[in-house]
C-alpha positions in Angstrom: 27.9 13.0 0.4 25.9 12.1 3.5 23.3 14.4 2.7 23.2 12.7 -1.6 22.9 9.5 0.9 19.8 10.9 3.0 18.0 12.3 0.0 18.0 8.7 -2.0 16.8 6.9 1.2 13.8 9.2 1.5 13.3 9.0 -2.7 13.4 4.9 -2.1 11.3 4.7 1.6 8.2 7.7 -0.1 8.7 5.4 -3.8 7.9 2.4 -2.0 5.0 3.9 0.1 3.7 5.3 -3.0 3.8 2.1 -5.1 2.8 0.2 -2.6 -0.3 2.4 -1.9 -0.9 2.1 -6.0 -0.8 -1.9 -6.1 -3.1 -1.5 -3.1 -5.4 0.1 -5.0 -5.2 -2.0 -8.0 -5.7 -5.2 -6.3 -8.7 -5.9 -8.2 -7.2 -5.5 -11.6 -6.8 -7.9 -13.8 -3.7 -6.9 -15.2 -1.2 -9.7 -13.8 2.1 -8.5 -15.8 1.6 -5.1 -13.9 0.8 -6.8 -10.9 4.1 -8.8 -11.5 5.7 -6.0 -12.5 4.8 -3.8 -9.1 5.6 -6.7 -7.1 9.4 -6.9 -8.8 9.4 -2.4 -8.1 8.4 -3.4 -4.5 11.2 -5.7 -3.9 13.9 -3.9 -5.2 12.8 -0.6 -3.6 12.6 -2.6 -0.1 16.1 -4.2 -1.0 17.3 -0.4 -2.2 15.9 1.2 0.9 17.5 -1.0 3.4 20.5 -0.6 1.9 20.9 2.9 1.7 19.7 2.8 5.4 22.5 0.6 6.4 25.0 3.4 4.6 23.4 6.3 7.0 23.2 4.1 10.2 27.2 5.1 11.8 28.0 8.4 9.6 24.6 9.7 10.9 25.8 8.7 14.8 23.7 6.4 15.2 24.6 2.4 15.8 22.6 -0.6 15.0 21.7 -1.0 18.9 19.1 1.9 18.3 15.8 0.8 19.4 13.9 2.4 16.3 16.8 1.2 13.6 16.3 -2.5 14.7 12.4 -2.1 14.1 12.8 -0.2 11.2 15.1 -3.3 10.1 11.9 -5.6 11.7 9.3 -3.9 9.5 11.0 -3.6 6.7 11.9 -7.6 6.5 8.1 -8.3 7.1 7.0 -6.3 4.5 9.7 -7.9 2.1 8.3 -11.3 3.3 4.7 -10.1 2.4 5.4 -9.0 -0.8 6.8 -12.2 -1.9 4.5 -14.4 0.4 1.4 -12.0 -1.7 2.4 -12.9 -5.3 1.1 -16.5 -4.2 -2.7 -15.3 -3.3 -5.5 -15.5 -5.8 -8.1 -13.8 -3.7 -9.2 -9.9 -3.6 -10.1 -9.9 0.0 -6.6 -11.2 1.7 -4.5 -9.5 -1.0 -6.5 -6.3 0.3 -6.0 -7.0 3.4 -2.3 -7.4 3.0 -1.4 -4.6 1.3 -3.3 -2.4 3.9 -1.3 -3.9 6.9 1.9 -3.1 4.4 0.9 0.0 4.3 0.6 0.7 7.9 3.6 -1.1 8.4 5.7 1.7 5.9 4.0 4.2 7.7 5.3 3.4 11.1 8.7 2.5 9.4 9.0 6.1 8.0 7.3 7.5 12.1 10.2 5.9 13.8 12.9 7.3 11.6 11.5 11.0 11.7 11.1 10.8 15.6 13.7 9.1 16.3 11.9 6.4 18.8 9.3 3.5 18.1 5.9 2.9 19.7 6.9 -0.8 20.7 10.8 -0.8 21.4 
């Protein structure tokens, strides 16, 4: 079971780099239901992701005291925050912006949980 759980968590945290990668690249589109659309996928992966984090945390030996668990918890909530904050921007350039610090800020997510520490922790 633990190992179903471990594979789901890495399908939601590698879907929401993904996605978020494509809405970064599609920030100039005009599109807005697909816009709205990605936005919705973003939340719900974040919100999907954290969850099936939470169900790994003790059955993996870990506790929530782990230095790289708490960030991962940090970054996550930060990027759930500028998701939503986002949908509220009209221009390219912050939007842009935005989505590239979200980016970075999955990507360290996802380097603290495969080495087990964090750069700032």
């Amino acid at each position: 079971m633990i190992t179903f759980l471990k594979f789901i968590h890495v399908l939601f945290a590698m879907s929401l780099l993904g996605i978020t990668v494509y809405r970064f690249a599609l920030v100039g589109s005009t599109n807005h239901q697909k816009m709205i659309l990605l936005n919705k996928m973003l939340i719900l992966l974040t919100i999907f992701a954290l969850v099936s984090g939470t169900f790994l945390v003790y059955p993996s030996g870990f506790t929530f005291q782990t230095p790289w668990i708490q960030a991962a918890y940090l970054l996550l909530f930060i990027f759930f925050l500028g998701v939503g904050i986002l949908a509220t921007f009209k221009s390219k350039w912050v939007q842009q912006f935005t989505y590239f610090i979200l980016v970075a800020l999955l990507v360290l997510a996802i380097h603290d949980a495969v080495t087990k520490s964090t750069l700032f922790l």
